[in-house]
N, C-alpha and C positions, 0 to 999 in steps of 0.2 A: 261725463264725470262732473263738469262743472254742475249742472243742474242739482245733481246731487247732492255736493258741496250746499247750495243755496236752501234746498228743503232743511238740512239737516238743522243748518242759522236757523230756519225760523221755527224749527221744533224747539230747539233749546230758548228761544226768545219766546216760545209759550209759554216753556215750562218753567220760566220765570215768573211769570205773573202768580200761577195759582201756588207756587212757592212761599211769595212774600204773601199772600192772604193766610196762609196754613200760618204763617210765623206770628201774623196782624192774631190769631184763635189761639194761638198755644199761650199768648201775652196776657190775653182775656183769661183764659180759662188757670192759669197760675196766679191771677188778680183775685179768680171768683174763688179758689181753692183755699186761698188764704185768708178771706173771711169766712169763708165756712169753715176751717180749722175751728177758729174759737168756740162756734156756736157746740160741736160736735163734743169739744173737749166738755162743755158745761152737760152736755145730756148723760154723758158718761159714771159719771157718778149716781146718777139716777135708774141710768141701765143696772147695774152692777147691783143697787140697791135690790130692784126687784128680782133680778136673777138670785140674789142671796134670798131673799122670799120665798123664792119657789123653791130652790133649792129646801127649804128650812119645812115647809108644808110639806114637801116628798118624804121628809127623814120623822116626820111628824105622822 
């Protein structure tokens, strides 16, 4: 039973490490999300533009 007790430590002392990497990318990726916000909001208006185009050529 002890031995078992000791595997179980070092699974959880694993599953620590690749824990704090996943948390190191979720930080990244919420850094890179919020500069691409801005850029996305600016094409936006340009999207909508050409979709009103097309739409206006179909009813055309």
């Amino acid at each position: 039973m002890e031995e078992r007790n000791d595997d179980s430590e070092s699974d959880e002392a694993a599953c620590s490490s690749p824990v704090k990497k996943v948390a190191k990318f979720e930080r990244n990726n919420s850094e890179e999300t919020e500069e691409v916000k801005s850029p996305k909001l600016l094409f936006k208006p340009s999207i909508l533009s050409d979709v009103a185009k097309n739409l206006t050529s179909f009813l055309i």
